[in-house]
C-alpha positions, 0 to 999 in steps of 0.5 A: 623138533625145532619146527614144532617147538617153535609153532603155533600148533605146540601152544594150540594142543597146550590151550586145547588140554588145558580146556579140555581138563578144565570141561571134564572137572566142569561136567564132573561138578555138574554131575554132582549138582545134577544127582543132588537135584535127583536128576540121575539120568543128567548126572550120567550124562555129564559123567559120561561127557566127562570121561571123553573130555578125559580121553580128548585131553590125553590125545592131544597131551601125548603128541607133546610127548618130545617135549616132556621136562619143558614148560609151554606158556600159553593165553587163553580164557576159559569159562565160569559156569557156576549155576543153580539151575542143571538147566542153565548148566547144560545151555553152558555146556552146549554153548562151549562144546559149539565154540569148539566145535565151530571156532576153536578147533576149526582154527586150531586144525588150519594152523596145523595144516598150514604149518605142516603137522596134517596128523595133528590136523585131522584131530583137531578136526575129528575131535572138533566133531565129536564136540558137536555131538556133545553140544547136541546131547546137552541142548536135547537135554536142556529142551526136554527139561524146560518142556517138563519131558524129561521123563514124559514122551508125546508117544510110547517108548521104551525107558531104560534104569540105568540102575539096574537095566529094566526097560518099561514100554510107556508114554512115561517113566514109572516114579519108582523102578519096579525092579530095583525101587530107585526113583524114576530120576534114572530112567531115560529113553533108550534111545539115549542109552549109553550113559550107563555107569562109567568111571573114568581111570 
């Protein structure tokens, strides 16, 4: 226990719970600035992230377990994305989830490895992977809407509502859901599916 209590990687899984605490309320915000915007399809997407930034906060917060009842002091800096533009907000949540992905948990996976905690390594690692996917997703995104093709496709694909499940087989998404009337804010290809409703307990 003293070996852990006084290493770095004690602090790294500190800094890394609380920015990953502090991502899943960013893209819980974000959701709702994307849903008032009528951008359904967004908002799910950023819910869904939001509930894995939930599960990755609880996994590297349970191996501080031994040290429950302790305070952990830690420095770190972490990010204000406040905007306007659901746009500018999914270029920010691409840009965190890369530095992640390509800096933070690289870094934070050597020191574990180097200070004799490889289990504690292999998560940063695999964790710092999936980070990757979510700055993907994000950038997919922000590059369909500044092309105005969110909802348009160059060729005939299958659109899915996340409402009620309906899939149209279109160059487009129909402006109102012929099965449920929603608005076609939340249809999205299918190929992107699952960002169905989840909530996060």
């Amino acid at each position: 226990m003293s070996e852990f209590n006084n290493s770095k990687t004690k602090e790294n899984l500190m800094k890394a719970f609380a920015g990953e605490s502090q991502a899943r309320n960013r893209y819980t915000f974000a959701a709702s600035q994307a849903k008032q915007a009528n951008l359904y399809v967004i908002s799910a997407v950023f819910d869904f992230t939001a509930c894995q930034e939930k599960e990755h906060a609880e996994v590297f917060y349970n191996f501080l377990k031994d040290l429950s009842g302790e305070n952990i002091e830690i420095e770190g800096t972490y990010p204000v994305d406040i905007h306007d533009s659901v746009i500018k907000l999914l270029r920010a949540a691409k840009h965190n989830e890369y530095e992640e992905h390509d800096d933070v948990y690289k870094s934070f996976a050597e020191t574990a490895r180097e200070e004799g905690f490889p289990q504690i390594a292999a998560t940063f690692s695999n964790i710092a992977e999936i980070e990757k996917t979510h700055g993907d997703r994000f950038s997919y995104l922000a590059d369909l809407m500044e092309k105005n093709q969110l909802f348009i496709s160059d060729v005939t694909c299958d659109w899915v509502c996340l409402n009620c499940g309906n899939i149209v087989f279109s160059k487009e998404a129909p402006e109102i859901c012929p099965v449920c009337k929603h608005d076609k804010g939340y249809y999205i290809r299918l190929e992107l599916a699952p960002y169905t409703s989840i909530s996060c307990k």
